[in-house]
N, C-alpha and C positions, 0 to 999 in steps of 0.2 A: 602543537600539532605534530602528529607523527609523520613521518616521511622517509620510503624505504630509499635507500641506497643503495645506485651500482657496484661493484664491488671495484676496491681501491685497486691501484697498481701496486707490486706486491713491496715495492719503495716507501709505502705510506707509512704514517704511524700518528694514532689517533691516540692522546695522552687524555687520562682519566682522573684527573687531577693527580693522588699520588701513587696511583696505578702503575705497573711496568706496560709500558707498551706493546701492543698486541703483537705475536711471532708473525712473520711475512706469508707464512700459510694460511693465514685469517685475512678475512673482510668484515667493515661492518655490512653485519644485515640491516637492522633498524637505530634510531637515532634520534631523540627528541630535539629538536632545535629550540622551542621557546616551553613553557611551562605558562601554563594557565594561572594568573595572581590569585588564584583560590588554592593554590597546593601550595603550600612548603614544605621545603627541606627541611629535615630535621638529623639525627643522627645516622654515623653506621648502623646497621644491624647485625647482632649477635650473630658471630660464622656457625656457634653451633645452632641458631636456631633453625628447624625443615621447613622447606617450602614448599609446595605442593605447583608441581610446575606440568608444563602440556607444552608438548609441541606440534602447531601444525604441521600438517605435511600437506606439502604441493598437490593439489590437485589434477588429473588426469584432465584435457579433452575441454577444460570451461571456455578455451576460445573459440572452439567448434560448436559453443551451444546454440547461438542463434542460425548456423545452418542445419542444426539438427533438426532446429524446431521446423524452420525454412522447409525440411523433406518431410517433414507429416501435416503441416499447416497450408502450404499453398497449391492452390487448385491444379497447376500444372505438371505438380511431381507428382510421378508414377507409386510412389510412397503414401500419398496423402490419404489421411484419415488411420496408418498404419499406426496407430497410437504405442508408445512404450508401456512394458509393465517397469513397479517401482523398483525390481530388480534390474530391470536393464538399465535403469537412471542410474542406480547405485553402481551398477559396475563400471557403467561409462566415465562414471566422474571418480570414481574409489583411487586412491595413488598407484601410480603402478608400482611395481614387485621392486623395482630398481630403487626407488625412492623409500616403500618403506625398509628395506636392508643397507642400503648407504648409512638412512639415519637412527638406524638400532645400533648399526656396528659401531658409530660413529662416539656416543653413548657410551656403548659397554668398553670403546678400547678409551675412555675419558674416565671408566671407575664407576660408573652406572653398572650394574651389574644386571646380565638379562632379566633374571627373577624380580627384579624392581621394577619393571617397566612392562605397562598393561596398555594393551591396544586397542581404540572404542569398537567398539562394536560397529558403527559406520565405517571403519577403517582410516578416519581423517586423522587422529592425533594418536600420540604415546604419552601417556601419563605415567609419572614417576616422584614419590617424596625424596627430598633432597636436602641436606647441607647447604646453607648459606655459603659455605667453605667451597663445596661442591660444587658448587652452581658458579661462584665467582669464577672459579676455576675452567671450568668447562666455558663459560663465554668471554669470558678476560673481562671481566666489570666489577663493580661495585654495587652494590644494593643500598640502597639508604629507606629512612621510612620519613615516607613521605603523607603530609596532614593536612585535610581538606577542612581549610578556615571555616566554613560553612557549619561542618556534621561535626566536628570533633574527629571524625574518622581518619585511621592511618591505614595507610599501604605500600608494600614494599615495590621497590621501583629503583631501576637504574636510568643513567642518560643516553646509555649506548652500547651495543653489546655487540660480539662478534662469533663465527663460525667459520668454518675451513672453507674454503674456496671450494674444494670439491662436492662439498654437501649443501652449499647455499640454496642453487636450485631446485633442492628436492625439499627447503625448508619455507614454510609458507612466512610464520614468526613463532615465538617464545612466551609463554606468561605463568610467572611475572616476567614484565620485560619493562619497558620505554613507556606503554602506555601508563593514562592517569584515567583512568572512565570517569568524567566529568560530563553534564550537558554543557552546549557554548553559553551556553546562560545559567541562571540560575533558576531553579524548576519552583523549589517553595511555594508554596499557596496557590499553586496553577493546576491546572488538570486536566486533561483532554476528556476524562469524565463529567457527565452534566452532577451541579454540587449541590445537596441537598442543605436546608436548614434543617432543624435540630429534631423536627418532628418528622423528619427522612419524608419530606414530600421536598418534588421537584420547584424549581422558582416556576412562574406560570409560565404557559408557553405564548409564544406571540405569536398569536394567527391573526387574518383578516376574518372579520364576519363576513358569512354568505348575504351577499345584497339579492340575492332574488330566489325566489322557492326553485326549484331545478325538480326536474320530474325525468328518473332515473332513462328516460330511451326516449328522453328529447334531444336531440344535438343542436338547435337555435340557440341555445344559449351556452354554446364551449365559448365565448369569448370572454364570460363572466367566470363561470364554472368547470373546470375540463375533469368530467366524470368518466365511468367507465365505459359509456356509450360512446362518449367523443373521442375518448384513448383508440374505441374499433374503428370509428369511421375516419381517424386522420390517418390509420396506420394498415386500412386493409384488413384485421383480425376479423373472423369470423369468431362468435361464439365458441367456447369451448368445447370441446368432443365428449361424448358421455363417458368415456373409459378413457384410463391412464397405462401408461406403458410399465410395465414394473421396471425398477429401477432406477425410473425418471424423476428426478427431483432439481428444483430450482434451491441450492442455499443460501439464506440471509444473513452476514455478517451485524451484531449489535452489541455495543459498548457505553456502556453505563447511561444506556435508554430502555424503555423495557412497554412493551406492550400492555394493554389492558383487553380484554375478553368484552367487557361490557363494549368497549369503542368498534369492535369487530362486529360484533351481534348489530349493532347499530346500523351500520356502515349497509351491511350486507341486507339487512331489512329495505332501507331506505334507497340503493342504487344499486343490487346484484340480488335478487328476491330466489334466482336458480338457488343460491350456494346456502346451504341449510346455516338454521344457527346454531352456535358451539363448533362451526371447522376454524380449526386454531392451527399452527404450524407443530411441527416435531421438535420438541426442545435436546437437542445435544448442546449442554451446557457445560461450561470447560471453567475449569478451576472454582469451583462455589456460585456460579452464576445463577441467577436466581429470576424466574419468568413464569407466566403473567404478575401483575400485580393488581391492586386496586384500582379503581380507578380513578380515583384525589391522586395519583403517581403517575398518568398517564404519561408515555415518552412521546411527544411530538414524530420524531425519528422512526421509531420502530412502528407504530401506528400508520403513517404513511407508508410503507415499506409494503407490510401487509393489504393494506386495503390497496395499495394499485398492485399486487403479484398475484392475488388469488383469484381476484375477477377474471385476470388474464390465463392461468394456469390450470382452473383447479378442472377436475377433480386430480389432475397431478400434485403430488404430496406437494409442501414447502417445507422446509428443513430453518429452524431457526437456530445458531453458533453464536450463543448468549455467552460473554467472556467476562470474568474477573467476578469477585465475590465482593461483598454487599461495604467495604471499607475502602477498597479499591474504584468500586463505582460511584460510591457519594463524593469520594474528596478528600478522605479521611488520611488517606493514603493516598502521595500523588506521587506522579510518575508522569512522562512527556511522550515516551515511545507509546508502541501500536502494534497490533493485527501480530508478533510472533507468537503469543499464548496461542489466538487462535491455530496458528502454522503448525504449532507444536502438538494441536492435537488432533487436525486432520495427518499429520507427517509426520510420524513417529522419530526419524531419522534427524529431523530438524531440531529439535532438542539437543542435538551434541553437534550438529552439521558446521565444522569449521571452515570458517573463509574471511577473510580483510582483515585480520589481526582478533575476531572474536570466533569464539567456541560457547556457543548456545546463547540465550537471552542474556542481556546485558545487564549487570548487576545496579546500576545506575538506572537505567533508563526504563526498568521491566517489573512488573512484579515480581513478587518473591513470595514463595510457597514454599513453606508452611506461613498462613497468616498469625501473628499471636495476637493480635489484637481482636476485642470481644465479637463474637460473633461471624470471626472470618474463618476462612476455608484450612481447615486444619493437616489437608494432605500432600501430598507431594505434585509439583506441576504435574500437566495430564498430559502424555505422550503419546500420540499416536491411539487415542482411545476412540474416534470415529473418522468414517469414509469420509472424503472430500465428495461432495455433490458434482454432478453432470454440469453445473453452473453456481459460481458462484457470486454474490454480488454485496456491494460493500460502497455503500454512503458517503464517509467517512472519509476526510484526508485534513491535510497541513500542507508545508510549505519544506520544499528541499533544505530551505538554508535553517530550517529549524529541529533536524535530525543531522546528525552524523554522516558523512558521506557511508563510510564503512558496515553502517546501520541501513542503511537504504539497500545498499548492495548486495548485503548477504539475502535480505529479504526478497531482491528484482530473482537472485541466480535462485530463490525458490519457486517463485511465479515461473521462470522460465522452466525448472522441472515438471511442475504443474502441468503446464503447455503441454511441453513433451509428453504427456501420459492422457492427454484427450480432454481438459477442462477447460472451460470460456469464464474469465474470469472478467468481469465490469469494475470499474470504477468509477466515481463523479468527479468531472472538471472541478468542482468548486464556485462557488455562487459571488464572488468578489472580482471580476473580471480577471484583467491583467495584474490584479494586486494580492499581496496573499491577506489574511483576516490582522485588520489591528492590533498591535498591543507595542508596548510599550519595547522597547524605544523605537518603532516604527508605528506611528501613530496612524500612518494612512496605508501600512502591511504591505509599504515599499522598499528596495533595497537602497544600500548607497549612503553617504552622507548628507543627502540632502534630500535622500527619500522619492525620489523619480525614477530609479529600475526597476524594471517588473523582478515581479516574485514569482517563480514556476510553483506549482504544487507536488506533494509527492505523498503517495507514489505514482500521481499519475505519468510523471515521467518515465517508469520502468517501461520499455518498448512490449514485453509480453504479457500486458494488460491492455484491455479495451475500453479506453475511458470514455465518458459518456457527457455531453454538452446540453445545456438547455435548451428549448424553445421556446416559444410562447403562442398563443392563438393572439391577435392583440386585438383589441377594441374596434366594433364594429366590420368586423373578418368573420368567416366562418369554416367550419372543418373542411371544407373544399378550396379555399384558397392555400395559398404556399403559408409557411407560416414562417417565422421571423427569429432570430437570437433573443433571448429574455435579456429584458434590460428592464427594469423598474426603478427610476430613480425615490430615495426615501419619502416614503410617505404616500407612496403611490402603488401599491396600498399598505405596501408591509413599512413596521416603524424603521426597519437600515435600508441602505439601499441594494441589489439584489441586481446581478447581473452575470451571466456565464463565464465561467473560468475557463481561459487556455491562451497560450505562449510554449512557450520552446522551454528545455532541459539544460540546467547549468550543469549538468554530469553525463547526461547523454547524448549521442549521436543517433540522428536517424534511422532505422532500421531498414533495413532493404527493401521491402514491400511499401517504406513510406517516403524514399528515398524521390522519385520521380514526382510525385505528388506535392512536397514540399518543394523540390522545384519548378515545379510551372506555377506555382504562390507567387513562388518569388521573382519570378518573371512578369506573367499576365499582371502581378498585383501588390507591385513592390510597396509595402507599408511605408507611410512617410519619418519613419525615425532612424536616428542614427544607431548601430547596431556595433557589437564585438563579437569575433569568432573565438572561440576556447572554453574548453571551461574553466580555465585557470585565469581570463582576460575580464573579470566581471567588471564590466563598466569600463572600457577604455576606451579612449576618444569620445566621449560621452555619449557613448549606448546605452540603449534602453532594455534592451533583447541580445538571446544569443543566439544568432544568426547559424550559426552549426550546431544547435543542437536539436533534439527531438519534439518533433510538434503532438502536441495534444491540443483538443479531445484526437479521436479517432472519429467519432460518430457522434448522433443527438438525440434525442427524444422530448417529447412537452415536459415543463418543470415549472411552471407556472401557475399561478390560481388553479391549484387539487382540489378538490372538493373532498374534505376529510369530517373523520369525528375525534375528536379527541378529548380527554375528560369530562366523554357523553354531550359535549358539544358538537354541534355545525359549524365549518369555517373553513378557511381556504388557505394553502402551504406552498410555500416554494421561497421564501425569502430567509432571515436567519432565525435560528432559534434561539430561548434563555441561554444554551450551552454556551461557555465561552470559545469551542472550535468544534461542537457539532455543528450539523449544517441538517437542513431538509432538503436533499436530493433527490427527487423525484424519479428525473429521468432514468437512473440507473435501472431500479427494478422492472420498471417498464421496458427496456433493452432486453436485458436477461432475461425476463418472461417471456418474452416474442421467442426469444432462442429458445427457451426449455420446449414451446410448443411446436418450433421446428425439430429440437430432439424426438418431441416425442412420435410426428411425423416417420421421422427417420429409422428408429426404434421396431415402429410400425412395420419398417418395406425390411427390415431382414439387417439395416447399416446403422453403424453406430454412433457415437456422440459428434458434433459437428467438430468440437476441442477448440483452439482458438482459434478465432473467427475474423483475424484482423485482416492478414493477406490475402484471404478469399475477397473481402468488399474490396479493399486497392485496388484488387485486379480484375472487381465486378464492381463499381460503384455506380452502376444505372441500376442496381435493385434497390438505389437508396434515394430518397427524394430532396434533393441538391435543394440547402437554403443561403438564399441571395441578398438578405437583409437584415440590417442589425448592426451593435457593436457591442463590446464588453469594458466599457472605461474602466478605469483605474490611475492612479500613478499620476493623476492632472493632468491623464492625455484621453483623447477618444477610445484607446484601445485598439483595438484591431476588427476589420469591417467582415462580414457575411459578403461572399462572392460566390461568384461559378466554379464549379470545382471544391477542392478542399480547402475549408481556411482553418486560421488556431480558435476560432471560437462553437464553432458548427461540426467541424470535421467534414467527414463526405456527406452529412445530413440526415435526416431521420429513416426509421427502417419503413417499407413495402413489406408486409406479409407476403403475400402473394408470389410476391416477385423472388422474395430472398427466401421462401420454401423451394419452389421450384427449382431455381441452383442449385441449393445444397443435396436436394433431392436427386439433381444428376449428376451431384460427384459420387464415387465410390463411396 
């Protein structure tokens, strides 16, 4: 684990085994304390050999980011709605002038000579080839190569390295440096892409059969089925408008799931007969991504996705963000990380965007383009080659403690720029309640040694996303009563058992807009477990939860017995899928499409994208229909219960059309 340090008193001296001791001018900046049993040490490396080394530079203003977003997102500032362009993002964060001339001069008077040293184009780092000699020299370390038991693979790497007192704060970190980009696990054979067998069809998907014919604009039967008729009448949606706003578009985020055309035509035949057949979404596909497909390949995921956004949306475009190429998607190729490709090619900037000790995708954790294996993507990653949509929305999550802190973080301060520039970005709680999804050596996708802490998910924890919780219509209820948290225990009817995801953030703290909300939770309705504050305190005094940190969902929508077609079947979704960490989240798109149709609203009167949407309901949440019952077990406890107000499984409850038009209609 890497861990940066304050700088010494200038008395100190940090011996490198047979290193001279750093001059009293220097501090360490970073420092590995333990080594992952999957690297060893191995020899020096040759002084003459060049390293090809970057250095971040401090960034401008990131602790101001959540009150930037604060003045364009919440209803009461005089700013709100004033959206940034991506220039204004870039200059507010770019290093100031001071920082990057400290650490040029800093450089050239160490023997780096100006002409050697290039500066990205973001402004965030200086890239320079160098001497092992060099480089010893300039940070007073050693380098050794260091070999990951696993791959065979070496890389060079010290234990500790230092810089001048005067340039520290202008220096973000170093690489090569301290780090070892390793996962805390080991990734082999796993893949967050659904893994085909040999004749590249998907494993079958697990649906429930539809138990009873459903006739598209009956709503007596949402307790069985919740179709497009029952999504209007729970949620206020009127029919869609004959004309679309230009501009307006809802994006779907999709990873190695993939739609079928025939399942669309189906869908649309048999419960939305308005919406012709052949409307299919806009494919901006990033790195080889490859959509529609047959449909013996149908994706459970993406299928769902579509069929609840276009009922709700259309004739408003849908924009589908098809990601990673046909090696990458089966399993062929695996990898643990997530959603930067995407990032990388709505945000051009993000591709080199330095912050937490990493400079663009993570060589470990990310695809890697050029593909050479047969039939992959033979180009260079896609930077910035399409707009970010009005709304984006994205299924798809894991679990914090199964990504990198520094991995999450660079990705949250992207969402946060995002924010800033006017986009409503959804996520899904995740369908495992308080637990995150099983696997090994957490059998029940709990934390702790004995498998009882909750597992937060991520990224629903980054505070500038709107994550989205499940409902359910349940048995013998109907679209006019209150509806309830999805809780389905196995076999009732899907084969896992299937319950809405939300708890608190082992890395975040509340955000201002959720700040009061999660205190009167914890007041009016103090959960019966024992709990630790920090994010550094995981499980002490044997808590379950961390009591300071950021609660998710934000909001809910139905996620429950959908009424789908998939692989030109009839059958019903909301429990887990073949994928070993996709999921069928329903509720997301259904959230986001309500938004893109109040976009489109607002498009209409002259005002423009609503952008994120979270501190407007905080500080409106009677435009949302408050749910009072339910739980989300997990962890061999009940979970946490559906009450009045916000709680971590419902948030402030499902949307009101009606209600949450006419707000945002009389903001600016």
């Amino acid at each position: 684990m890497v861990r940066l340090l304050a700088a010494l008193a200038s008395t100190a001296v940090i011996l490198l085994c047979d290193a001279s001791p750093a001059p009293s001018t220097h501090a360490v900046h970073e420092k590995r304390d333990v080594t992952h049993s999957r690297w060893m040490k191995r020899d020096r490396i040759d002084p003459t050999i060049k390293l090809p080394m970057r250095v971040g530079l401090s960034q401008s203003n990131l602790d101001r980011g959540m009150d930037y977003v604060m003045d364009v997102s919440h209803p009461a500032s005089p700013n709100y709605g004033k959206h940034w362009t991506a220039k204004q993002v870039a200059d507010a964060f770019a290093p100031s002038e001071e920082t990057v001339e400290s650490v040029r001069n800093w450089l050239v008077s160490s023997g780096i000579s100006r002409d050697r040293i290039a500066h990205s184009d973001n402004q965030g780092w200086f890239a320079f080839n160098a001497s092992v000699h060099e480089v010893e020299d300039l940070l007073q370390t050693q380098y050794h190569r260091y070999e990951d038991s696993e791959t065979g693979h070496s890389v060079p790497a010290c234990e500790v390295y230092h810089v001048p007192k005067t340039v520290q704060r202008h220096v973000d970190y170093i690489t090569p440096g301290v780090g070892l980009r390793a996962p805390n696990r080991p990734a082999r054979g796993k893949s967050k892409r659904m893994k085909r067998d040999g004749s590249a069809r998907h494993d079958p998907i697990k649906m429930a059969k539809m138990p009873v014919r459903v006739d598209y604009g009956n709503v007596s039967t949402c307790d069985v089925a919740i179709t497009p008729a029952c999504i209007r009448a729970l949620y206020n949606v009127p029919l869609p408008p004959k004309t679309a706003q230009p501009g307006n578009s809802i994006g779907i985020f999709e990873d190695g799931d993939f739609y079928t055309q025939e399942d669309l035509n189906l869908f649309f035949a048999n419960f939305t007969p308005y919406i012709p057949q052949g409307t299919h979404p806009t494919l901006d596909s990033i790195d080889g991504a490859v959509a529609p497909v047959p449909v013996t390949e149908a994706g459970g995921e993406s299928d769902l996705d579509f069929e609840l956004s276009f009922p709700i949306v259309y004739p408003t475009n849908v924009t589908l963000f098809q990601t990673d190429d046909i090696n990458y998607s089966n399993g062929n190729l695996s990898t643990v990380g997530i959603y930067n490709d995407w990032l990388d090619a709505i945000d051009g900037s993000y591709c080199n965007y330095t912050a937490f000790g990493e400079t663009g995708n993570d060589p470990v954790l990310d695809p890697t383009y050029p593909d050479p294996l047969p039939g992959g993507y033979k180009g260079q990653l896609e930077c910035g080659v399409y707009q970010p949509t009005n709304v984006l929305s994205a299924s798809y999550s894991s679990q914090e403690y199964d990504k990198p802190e520094y991995y999450q973080r660079r990705q949250c301060n992207e969402f946060m720029k995002l924010a800033l520039q006017g986009h409503s970005i959804f996520f899904s709680s995740g369908d495992t309640g308080v637990a995150g999804r099983p696997a090994n050596p957490r059998p029940n996708g709990c934390l702790g040694s004995d498998n009882t802490i909750f597992n937060p998910r991520y990224p629903d924890s980054c505070p500038y996303i709107t994550v989205v919780g499940a409902t359910k219509v349940y048995p013998g209820k109907t679209v006019f009563d209150p509806e309830s948290a999805a809780n389905d225990p196995a076999g009732q009817p899907y084969s896992s058992a299937y319950s809405t995801g939300g708890g608190f953030s082992n890395i975040y703290s509340p955000p201002p807009w959720q700040q009061s909300a999660i205190s009167t939770y914890f007041t009016d309705h103090n959960p019966p477990y024992p709990y630790y504050s920090g994010n550094d305190s995981l499980g002490a005094n044997g808590g379950l939860y961390n009591r300071s940190g950021r609660g998710y969902p934000d909001v809910s929508a139905n996620g429950d017995n959908i009424a789908v077609y998939v692989g030109g079947q009839p059958g019903l979704s909301g429990g887990t899928s073949a994928s070993e960490s996709s999921i069928h989240c329903s509720r997301t798109p259904i959230f986001a499409s309500i938004v893109t149709r109040i976009n489109n609203e607002r498009l209409a009167a002259g005002k423009g994208p609503v952008g994120f949407i979270s501190p407007v309901l905080y500080a409106h949440p009677e435009v949302l229909n408050d749910i009072k019952n339910g739980s989300n077990p997990g962890c061999n406890t009940d979970g946490f219960q559906a009450v009045e107000g916000w709680d971590p499984l419902t948030g402030l409850g499902t949307p009101n059309y009606e209600k949450m038009l006419d707000l945002f209609l009389s903001l600016p």
